[in-house]
HTML snippet that shows the backbone in 3Dmol.js (N, CA, C, O; Angstrom):
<script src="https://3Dmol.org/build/3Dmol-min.js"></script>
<div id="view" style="width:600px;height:400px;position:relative"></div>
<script>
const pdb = `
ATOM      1  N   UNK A   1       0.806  -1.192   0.000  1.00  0.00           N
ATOM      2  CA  UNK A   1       0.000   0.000   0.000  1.00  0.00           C
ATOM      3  C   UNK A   1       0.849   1.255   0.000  1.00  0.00           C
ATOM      4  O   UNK A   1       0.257   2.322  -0.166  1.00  0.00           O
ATOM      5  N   UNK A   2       1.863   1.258   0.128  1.00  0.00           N
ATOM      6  CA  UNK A   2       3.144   1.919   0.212  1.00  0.00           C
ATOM      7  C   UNK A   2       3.348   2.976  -0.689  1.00  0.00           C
ATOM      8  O   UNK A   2       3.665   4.153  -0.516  1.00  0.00           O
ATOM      9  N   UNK A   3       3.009   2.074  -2.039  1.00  0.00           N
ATOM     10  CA  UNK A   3       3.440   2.297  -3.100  1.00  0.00           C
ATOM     11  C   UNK A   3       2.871   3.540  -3.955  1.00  0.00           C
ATOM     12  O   UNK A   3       3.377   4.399  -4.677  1.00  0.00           O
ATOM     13  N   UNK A   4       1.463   3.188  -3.485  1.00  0.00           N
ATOM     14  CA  UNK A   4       0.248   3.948  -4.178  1.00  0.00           C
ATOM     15  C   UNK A   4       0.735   5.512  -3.432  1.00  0.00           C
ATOM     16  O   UNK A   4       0.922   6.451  -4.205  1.00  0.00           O
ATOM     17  N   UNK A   5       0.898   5.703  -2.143  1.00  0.00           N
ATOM     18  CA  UNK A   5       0.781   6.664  -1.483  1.00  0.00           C
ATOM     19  C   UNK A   5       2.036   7.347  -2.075  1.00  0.00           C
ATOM     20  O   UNK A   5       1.948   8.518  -2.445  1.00  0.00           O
ATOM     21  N   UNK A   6       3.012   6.778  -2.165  1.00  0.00           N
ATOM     22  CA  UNK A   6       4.467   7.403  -2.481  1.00  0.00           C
ATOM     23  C   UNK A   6       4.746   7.831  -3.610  1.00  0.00           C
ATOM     24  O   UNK A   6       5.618   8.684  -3.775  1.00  0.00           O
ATOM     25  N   UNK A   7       3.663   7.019  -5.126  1.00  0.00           N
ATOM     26  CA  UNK A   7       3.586   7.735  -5.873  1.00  0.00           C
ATOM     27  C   UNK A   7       2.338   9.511  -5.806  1.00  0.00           C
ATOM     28  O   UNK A   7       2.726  10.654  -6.047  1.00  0.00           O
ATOM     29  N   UNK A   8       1.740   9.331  -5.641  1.00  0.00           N
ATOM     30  CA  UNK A   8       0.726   9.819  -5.348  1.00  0.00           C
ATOM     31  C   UNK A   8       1.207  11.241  -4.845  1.00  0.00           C
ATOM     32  O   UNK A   8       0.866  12.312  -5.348  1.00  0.00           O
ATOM     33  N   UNK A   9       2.287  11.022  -3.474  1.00  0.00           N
ATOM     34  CA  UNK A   9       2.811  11.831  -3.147  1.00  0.00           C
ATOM     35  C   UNK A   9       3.599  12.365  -3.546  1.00  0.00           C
ATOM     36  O   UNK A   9       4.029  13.227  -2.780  1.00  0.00           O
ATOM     37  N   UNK A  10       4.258  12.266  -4.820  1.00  0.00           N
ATOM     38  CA  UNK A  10       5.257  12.148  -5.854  1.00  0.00           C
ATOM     39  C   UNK A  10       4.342  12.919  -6.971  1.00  0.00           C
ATOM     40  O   UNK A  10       4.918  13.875  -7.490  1.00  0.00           O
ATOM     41  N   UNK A  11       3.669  12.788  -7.201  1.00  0.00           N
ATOM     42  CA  UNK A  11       2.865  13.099  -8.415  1.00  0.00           C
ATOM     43  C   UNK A  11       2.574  14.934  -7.923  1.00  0.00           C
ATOM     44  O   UNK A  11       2.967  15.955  -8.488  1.00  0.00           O
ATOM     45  N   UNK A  12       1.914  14.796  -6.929  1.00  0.00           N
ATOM     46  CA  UNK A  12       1.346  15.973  -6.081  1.00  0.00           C
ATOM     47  C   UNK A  12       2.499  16.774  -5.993  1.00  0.00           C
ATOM     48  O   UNK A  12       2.421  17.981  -5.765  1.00  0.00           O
ATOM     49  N   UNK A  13       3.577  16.175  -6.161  1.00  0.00           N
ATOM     50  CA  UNK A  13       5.164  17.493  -5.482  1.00  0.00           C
ATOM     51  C   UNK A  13       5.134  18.199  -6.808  1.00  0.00           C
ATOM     52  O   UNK A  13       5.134  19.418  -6.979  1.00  0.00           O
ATOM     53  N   UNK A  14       5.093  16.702  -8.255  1.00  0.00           N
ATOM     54  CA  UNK A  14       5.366  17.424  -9.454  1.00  0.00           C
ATOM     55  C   UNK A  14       4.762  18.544 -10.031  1.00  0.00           C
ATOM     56  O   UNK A  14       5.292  19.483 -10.625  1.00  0.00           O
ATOM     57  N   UNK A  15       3.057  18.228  -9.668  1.00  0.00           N
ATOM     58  CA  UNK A  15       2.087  19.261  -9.979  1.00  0.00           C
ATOM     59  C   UNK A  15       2.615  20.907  -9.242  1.00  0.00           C
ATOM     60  O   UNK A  15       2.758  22.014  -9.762  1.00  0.00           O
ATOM     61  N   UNK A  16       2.789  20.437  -7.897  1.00  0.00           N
ATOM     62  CA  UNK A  16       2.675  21.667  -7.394  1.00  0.00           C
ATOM     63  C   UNK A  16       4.283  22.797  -7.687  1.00  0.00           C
ATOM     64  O   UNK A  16       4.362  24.025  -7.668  1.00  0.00           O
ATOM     65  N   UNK A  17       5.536  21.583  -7.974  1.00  0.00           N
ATOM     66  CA  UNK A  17       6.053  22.414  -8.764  1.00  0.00           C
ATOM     67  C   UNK A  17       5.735  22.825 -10.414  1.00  0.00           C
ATOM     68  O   UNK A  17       6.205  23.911 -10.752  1.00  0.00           O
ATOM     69  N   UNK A  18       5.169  22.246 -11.205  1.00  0.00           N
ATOM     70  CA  UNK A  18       4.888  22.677 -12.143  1.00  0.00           C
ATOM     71  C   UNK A  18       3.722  24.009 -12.016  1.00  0.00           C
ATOM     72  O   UNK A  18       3.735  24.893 -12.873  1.00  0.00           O
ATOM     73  N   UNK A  19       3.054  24.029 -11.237  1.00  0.00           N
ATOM     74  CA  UNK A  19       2.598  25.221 -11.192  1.00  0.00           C
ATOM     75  C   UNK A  19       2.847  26.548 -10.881  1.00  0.00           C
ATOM     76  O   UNK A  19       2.423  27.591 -11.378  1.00  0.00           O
ATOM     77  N   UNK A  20       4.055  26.187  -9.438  1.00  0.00           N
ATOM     78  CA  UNK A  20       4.764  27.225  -9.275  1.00  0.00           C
ATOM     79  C   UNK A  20       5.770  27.737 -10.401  1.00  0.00           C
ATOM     80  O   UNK A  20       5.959  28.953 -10.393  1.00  0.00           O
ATOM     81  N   UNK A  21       6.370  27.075 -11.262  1.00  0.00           N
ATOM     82  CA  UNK A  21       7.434  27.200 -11.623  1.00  0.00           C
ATOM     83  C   UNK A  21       6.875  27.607 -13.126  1.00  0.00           C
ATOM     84  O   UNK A  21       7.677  27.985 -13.980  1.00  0.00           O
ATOM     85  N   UNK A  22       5.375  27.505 -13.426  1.00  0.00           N
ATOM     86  CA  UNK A  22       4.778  28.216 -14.394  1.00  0.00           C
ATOM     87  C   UNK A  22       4.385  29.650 -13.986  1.00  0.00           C
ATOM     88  O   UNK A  22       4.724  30.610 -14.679  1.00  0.00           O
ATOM     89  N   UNK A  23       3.676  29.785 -12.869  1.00  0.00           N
ATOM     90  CA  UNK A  23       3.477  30.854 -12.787  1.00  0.00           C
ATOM     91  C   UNK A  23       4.898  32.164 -12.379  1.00  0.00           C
ATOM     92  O   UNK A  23       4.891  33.390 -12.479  1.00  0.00           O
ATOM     93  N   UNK A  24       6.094  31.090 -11.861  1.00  0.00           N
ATOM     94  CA  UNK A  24       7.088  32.112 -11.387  1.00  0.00           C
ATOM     95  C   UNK A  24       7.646  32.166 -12.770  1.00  0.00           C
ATOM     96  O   UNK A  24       8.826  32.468 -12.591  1.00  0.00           O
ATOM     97  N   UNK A  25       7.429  32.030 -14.131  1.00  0.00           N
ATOM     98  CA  UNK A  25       7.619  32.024 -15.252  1.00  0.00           C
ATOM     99  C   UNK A  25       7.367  33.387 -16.120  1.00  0.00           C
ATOM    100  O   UNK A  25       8.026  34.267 -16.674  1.00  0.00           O
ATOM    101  N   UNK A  26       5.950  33.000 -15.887  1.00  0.00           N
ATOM    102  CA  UNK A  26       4.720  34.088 -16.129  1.00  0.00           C
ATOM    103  C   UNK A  26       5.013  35.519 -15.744  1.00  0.00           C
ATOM    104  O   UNK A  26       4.840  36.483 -16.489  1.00  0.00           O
ATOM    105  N   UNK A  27       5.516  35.569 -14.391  1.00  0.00           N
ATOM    106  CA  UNK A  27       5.655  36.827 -13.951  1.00  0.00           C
ATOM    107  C   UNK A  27       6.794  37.359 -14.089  1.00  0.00           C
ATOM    108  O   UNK A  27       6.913  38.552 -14.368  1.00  0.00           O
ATOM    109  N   UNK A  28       7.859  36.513 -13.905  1.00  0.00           N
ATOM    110  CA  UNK A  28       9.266  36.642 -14.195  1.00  0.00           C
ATOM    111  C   UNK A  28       9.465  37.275 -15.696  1.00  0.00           C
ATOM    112  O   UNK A  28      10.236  38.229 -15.800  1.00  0.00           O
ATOM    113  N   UNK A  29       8.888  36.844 -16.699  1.00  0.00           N
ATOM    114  CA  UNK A  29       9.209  36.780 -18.512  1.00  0.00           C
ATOM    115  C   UNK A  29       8.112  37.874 -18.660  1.00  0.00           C
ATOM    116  O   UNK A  29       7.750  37.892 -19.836  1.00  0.00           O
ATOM    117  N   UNK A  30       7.404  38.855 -17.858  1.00  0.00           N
ATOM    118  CA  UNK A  30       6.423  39.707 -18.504  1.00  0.00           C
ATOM    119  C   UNK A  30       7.196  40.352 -19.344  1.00  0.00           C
ATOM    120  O   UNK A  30       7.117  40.397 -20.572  1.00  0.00           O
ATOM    121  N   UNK A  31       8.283  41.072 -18.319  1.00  0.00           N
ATOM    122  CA  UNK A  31       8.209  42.255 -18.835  1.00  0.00           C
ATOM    123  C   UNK A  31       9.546  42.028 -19.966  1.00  0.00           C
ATOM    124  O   UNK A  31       9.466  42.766 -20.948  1.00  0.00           O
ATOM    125  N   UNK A  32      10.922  40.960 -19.927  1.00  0.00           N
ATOM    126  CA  UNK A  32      11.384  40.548 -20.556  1.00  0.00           C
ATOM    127  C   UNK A  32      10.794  40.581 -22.307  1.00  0.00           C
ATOM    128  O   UNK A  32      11.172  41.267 -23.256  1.00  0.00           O
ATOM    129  N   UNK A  33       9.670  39.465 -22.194  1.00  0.00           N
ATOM    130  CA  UNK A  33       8.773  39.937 -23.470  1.00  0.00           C
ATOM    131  C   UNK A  33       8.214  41.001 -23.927  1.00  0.00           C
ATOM    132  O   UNK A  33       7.909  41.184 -25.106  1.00  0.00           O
ATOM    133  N   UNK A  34       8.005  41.975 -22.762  1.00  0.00           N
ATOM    134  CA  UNK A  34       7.617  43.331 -23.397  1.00  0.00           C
ATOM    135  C   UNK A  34       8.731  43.844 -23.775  1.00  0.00           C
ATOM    136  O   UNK A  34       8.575  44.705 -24.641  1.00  0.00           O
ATOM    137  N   UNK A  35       9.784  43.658 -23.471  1.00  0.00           N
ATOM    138  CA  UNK A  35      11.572  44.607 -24.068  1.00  0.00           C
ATOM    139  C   UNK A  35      11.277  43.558 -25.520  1.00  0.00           C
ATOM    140  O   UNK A  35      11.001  44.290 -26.470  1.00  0.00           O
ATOM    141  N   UNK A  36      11.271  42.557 -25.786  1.00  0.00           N
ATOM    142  CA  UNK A  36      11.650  41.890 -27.116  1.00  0.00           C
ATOM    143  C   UNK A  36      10.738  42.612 -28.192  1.00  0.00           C
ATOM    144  O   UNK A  36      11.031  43.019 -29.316  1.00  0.00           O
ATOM    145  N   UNK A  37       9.330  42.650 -27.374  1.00  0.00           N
ATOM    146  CA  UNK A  37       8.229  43.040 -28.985  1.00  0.00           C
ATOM    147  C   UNK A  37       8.693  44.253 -28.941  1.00  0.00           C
ATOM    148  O   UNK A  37       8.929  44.639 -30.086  1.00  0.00           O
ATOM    149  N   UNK A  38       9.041  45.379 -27.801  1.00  0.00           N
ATOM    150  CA  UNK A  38       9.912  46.631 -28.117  1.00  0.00           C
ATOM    151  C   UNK A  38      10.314  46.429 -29.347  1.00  0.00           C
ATOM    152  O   UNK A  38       9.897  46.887 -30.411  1.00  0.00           O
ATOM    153  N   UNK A  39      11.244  45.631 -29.079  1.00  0.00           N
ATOM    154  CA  UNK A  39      12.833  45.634 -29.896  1.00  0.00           C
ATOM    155  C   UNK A  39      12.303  45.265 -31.269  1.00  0.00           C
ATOM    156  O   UNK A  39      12.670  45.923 -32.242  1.00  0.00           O
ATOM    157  N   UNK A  40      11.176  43.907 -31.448  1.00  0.00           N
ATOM    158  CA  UNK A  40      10.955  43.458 -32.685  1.00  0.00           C
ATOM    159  C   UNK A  40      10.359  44.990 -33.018  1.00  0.00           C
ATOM    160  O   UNK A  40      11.187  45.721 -33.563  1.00  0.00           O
ATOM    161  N   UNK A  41       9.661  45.302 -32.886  1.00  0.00           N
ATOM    162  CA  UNK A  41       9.288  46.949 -33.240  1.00  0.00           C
ATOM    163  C   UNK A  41       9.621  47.578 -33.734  1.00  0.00           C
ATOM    164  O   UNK A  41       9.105  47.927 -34.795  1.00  0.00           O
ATOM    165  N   UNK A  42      10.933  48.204 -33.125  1.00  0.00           N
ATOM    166  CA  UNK A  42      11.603  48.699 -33.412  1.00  0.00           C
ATOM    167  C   UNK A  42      12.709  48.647 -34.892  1.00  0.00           C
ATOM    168  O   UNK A  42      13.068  49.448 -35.755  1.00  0.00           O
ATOM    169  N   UNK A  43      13.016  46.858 -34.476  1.00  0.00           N
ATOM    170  CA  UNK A  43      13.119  46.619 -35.912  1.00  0.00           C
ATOM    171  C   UNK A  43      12.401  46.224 -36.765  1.00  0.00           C
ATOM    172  O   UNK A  43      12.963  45.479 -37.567  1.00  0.00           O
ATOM    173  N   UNK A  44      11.576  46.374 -36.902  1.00  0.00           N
ATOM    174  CA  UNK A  44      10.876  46.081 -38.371  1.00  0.00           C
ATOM    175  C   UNK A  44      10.440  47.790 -38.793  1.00  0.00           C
ATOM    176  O   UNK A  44      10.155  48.083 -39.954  1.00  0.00           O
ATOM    177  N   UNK A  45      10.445  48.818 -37.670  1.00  0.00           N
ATOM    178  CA  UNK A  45      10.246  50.021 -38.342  1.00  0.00           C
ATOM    179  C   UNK A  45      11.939  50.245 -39.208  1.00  0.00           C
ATOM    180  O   UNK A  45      12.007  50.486 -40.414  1.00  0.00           O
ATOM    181  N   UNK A  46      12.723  50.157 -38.634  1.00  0.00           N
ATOM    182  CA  UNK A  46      14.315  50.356 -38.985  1.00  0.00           C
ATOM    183  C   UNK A  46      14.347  49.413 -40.488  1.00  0.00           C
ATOM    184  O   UNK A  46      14.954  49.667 -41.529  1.00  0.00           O
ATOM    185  N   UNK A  47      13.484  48.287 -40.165  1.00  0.00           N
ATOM    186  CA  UNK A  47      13.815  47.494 -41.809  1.00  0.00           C
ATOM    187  C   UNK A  47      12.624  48.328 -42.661  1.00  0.00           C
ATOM    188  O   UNK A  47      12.978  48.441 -43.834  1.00  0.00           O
ATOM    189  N   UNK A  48      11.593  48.812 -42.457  1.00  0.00           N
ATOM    190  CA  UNK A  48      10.704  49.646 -43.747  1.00  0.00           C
ATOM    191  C   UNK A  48      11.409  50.884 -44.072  1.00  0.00           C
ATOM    192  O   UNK A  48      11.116  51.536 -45.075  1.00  0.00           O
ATOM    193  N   UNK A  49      12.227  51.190 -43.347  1.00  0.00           N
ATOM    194  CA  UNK A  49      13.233  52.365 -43.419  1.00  0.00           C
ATOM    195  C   UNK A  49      14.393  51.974 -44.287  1.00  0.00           C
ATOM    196  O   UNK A  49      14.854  52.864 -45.002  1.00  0.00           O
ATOM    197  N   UNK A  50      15.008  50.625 -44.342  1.00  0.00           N
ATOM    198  CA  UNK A  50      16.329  50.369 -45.016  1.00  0.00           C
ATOM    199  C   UNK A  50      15.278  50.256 -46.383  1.00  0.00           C
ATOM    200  O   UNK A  50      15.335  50.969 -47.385  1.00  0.00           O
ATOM    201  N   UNK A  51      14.481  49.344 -46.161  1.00  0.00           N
ATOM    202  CA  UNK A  51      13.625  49.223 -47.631  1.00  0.00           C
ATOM    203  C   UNK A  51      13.136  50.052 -48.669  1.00  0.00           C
ATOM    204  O   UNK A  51      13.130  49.720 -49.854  1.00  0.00           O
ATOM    205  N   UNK A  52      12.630  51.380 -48.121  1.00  0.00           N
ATOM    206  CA  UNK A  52      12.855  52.595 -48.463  1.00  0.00           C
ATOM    207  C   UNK A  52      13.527  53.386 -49.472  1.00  0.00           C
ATOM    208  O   UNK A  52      13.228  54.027 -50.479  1.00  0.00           O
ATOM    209  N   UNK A  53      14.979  52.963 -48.523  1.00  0.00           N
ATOM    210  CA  UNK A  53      16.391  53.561 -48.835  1.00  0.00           C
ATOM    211  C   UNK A  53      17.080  52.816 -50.213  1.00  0.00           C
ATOM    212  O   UNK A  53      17.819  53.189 -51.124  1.00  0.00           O
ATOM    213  N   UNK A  54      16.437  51.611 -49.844  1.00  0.00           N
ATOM    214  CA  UNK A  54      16.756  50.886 -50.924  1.00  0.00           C
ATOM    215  C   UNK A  54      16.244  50.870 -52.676  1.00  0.00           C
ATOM    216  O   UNK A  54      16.754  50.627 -53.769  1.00  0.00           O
ATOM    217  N   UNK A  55      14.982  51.272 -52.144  1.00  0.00           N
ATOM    218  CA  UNK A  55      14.343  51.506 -53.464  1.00  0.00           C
ATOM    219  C   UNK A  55      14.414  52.751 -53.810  1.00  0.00           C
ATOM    220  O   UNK A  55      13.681  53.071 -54.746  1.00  0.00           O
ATOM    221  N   UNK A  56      15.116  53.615 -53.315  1.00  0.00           N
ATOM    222  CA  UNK A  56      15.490  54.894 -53.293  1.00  0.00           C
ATOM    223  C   UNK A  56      16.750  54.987 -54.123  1.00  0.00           C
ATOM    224  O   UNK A  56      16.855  55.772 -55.065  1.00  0.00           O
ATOM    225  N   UNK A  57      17.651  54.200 -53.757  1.00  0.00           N
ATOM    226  CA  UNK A  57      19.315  53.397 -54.289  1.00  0.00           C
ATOM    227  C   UNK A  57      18.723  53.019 -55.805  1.00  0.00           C
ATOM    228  O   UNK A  57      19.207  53.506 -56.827  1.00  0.00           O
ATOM    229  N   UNK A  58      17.891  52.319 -55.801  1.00  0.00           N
ATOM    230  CA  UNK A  58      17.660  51.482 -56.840  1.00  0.00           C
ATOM    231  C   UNK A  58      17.345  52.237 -57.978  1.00  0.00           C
ATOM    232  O   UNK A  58      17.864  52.142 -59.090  1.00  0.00           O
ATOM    233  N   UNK A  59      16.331  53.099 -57.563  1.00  0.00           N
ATOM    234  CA  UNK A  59      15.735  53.993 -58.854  1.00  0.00           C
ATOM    235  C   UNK A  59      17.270  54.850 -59.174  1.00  0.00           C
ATOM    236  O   UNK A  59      17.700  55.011 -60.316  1.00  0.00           O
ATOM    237  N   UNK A  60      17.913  55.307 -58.019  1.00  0.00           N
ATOM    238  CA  UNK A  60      18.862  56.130 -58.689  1.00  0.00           C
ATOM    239  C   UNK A  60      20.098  55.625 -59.578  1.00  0.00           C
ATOM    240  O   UNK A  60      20.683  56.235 -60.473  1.00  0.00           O
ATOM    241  N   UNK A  61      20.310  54.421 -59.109  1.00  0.00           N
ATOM    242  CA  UNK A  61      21.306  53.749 -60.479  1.00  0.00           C
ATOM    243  C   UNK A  61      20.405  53.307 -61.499  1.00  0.00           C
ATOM    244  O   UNK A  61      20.816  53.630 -62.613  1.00  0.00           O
ATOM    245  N   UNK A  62      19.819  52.968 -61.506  1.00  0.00           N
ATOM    246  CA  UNK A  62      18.524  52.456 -62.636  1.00  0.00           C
ATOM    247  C   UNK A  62      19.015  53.852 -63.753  1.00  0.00           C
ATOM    248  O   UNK A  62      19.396  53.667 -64.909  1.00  0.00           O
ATOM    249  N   UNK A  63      18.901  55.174 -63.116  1.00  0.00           N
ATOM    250  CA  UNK A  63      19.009  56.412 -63.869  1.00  0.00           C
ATOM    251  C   UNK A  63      20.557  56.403 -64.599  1.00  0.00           C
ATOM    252  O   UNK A  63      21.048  56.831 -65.643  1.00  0.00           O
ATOM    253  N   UNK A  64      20.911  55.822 -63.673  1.00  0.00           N
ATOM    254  CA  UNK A  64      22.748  56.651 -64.069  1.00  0.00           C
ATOM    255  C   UNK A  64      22.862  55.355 -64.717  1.00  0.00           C
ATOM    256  O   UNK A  64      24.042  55.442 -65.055  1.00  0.00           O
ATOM    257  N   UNK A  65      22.378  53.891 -65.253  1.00  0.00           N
ATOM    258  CA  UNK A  65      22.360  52.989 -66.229  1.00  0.00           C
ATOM    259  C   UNK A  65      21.544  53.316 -67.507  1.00  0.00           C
ATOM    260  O   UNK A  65      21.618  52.929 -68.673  1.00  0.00           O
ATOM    261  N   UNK A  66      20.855  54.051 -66.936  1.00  0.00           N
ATOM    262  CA  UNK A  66      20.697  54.615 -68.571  1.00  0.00           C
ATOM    263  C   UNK A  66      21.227  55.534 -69.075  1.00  0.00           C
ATOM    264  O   UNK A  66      21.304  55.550 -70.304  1.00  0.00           O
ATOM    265  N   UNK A  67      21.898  56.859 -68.117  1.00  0.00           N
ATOM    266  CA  UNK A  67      22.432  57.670 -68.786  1.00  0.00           C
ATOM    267  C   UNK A  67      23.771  56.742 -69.642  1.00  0.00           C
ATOM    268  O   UNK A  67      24.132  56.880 -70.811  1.00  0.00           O
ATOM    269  N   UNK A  68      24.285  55.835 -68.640  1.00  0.00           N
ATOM    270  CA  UNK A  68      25.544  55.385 -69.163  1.00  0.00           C
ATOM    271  C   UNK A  68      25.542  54.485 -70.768  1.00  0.00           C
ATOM    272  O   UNK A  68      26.374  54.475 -71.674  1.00  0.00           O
ATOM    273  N   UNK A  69      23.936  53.630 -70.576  1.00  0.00           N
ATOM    274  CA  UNK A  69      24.069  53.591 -71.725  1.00  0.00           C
ATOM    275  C   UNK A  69      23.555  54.385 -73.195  1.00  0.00           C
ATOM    276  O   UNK A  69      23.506  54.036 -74.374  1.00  0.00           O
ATOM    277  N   UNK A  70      23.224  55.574 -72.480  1.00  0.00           N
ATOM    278  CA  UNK A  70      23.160  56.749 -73.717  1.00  0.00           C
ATOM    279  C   UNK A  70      24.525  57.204 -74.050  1.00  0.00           C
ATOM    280  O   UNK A  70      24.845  57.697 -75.132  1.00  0.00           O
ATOM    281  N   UNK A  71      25.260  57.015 -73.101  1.00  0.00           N
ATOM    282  CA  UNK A  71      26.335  57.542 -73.466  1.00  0.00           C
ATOM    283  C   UNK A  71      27.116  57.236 -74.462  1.00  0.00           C
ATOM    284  O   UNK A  71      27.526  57.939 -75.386  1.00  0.00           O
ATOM    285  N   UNK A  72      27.436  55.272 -74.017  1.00  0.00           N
ATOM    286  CA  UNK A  72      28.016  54.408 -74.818  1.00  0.00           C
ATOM    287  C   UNK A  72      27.199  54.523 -76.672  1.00  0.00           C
ATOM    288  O   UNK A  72      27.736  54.278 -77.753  1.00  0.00           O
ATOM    289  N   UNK A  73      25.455  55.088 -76.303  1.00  0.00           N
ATOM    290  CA  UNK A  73      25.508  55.060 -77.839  1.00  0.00           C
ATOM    291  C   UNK A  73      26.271  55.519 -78.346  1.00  0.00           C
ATOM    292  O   UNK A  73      27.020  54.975 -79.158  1.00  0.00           O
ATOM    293  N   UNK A  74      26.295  57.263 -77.814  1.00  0.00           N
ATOM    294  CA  UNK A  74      26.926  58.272 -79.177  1.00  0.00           C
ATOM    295  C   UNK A  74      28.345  57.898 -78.837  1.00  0.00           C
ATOM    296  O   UNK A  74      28.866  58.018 -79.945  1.00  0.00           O
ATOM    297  N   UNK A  75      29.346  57.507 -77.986  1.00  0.00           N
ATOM    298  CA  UNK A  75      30.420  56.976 -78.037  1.00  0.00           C
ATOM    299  C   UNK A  75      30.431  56.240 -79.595  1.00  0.00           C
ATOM    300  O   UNK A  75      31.022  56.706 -80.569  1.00  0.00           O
ATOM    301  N   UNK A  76      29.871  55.358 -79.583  1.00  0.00           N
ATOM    302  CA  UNK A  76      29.921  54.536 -80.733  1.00  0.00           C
ATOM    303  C   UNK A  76      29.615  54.611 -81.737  1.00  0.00           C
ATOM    304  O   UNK A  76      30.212  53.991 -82.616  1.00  0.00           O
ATOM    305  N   UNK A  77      27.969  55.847 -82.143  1.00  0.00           N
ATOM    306  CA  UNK A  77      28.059  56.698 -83.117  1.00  0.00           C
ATOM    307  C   UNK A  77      29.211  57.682 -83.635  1.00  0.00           C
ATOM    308  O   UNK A  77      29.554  57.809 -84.810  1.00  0.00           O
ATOM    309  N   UNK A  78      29.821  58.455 -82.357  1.00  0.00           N
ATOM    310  CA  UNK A  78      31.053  59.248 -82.687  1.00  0.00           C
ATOM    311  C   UNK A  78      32.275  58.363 -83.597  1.00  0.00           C
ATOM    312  O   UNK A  78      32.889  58.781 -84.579  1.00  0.00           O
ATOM    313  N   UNK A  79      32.399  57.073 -82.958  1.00  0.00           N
ATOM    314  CA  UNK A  79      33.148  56.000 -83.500  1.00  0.00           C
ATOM    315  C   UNK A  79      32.814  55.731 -85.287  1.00  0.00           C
ATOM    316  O   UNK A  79      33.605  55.674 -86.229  1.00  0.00           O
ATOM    317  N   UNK A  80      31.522  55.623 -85.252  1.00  0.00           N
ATOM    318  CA  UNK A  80      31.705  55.253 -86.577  1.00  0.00           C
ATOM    319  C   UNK A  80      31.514  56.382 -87.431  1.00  0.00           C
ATOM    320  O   UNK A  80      32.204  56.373 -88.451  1.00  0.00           O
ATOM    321  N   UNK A  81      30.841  57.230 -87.286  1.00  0.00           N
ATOM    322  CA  UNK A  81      31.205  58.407 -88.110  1.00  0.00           C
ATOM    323  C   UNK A  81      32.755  59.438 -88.259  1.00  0.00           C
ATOM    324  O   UNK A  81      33.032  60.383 -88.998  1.00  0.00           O
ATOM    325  N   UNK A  82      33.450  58.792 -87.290  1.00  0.00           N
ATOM    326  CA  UNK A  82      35.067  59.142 -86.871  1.00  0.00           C
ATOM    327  C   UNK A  82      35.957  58.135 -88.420  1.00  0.00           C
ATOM    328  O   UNK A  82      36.759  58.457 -89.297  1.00  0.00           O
ATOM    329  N   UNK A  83      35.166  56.744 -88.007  1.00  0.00           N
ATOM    330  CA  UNK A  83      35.969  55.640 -89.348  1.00  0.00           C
ATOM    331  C   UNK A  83      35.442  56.114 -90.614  1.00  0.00           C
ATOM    332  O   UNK A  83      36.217  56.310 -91.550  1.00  0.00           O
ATOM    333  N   UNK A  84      33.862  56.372 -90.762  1.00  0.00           N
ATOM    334  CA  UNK A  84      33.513  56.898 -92.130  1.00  0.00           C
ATOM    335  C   UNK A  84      34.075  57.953 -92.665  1.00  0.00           C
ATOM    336  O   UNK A  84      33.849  57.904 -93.874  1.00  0.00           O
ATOM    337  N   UNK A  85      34.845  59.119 -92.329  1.00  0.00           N
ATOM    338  CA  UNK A  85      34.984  60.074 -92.460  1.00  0.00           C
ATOM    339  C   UNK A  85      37.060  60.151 -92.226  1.00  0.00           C
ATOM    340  O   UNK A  85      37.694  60.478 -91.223  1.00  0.00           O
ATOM    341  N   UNK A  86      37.471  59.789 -93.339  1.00  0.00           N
ATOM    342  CA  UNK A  86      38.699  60.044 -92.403  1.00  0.00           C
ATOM    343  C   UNK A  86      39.504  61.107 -92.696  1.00  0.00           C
ATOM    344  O   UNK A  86      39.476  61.710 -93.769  1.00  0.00           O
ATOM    345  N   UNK A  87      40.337  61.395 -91.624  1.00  0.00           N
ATOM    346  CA  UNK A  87      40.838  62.794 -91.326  1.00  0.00           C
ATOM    347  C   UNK A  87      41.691  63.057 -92.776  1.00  0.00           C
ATOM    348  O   UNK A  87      42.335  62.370 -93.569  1.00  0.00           O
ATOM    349  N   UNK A  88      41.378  64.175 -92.658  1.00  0.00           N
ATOM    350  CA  UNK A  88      42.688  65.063 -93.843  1.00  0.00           C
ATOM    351  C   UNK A  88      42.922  66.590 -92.968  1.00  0.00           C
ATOM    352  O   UNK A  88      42.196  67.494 -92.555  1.00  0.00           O
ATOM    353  N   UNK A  89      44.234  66.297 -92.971  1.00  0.00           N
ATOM    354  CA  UNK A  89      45.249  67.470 -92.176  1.00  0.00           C
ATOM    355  C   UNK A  89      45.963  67.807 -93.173  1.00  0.00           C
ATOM    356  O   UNK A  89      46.848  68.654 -93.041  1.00  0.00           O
TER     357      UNK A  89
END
`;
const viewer = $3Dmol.createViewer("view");
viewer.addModel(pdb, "pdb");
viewer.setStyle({}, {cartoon: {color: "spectrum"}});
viewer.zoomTo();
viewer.render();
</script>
């Protein structure tokens, strides 16, 4: 009969630490979790901000790739109207 009681009494220790040790959890990690969603917050405003910046970056070489390849046209127009045409000095 030993047996029953000793588990029993065993069972009852586990519960009652699992409850304590949930609730000293609970109270302990509030505010811990309130600093993290801070922080996630914080960064995800800081990443719509790099994202921003980025498409900001983007459009502006986008520009200076086309100027460059306007450039390379008449480079290469200058080129061949330079070979069609040749110099007399």
């Amino acid at each position: 009969m030993r047996a029953p009681a000793s588990s029993s009494l065993l069972a009852e220790s586990f519960e009652r630490l699992r409850l304590e040790l949930s609730t000293l959890l609970h109270q302990d990690l509030d505010f811990p979790f309130c600093c993290f969603e801070f922080l996630a917050a914080g960064i995800g405003k800081t990443y719509a901000l790099f994202k921003k910046l980025e498409r900001l970056f983007e459009r502006q070489v986008a520009t200076l790739e086309l100027f460059d390849d306007l450039f390379e046209l008449l480079q290469a127009v200058f080129k061949f109207r330079q070979m069609e045409s040749p110099r007399t000095l």
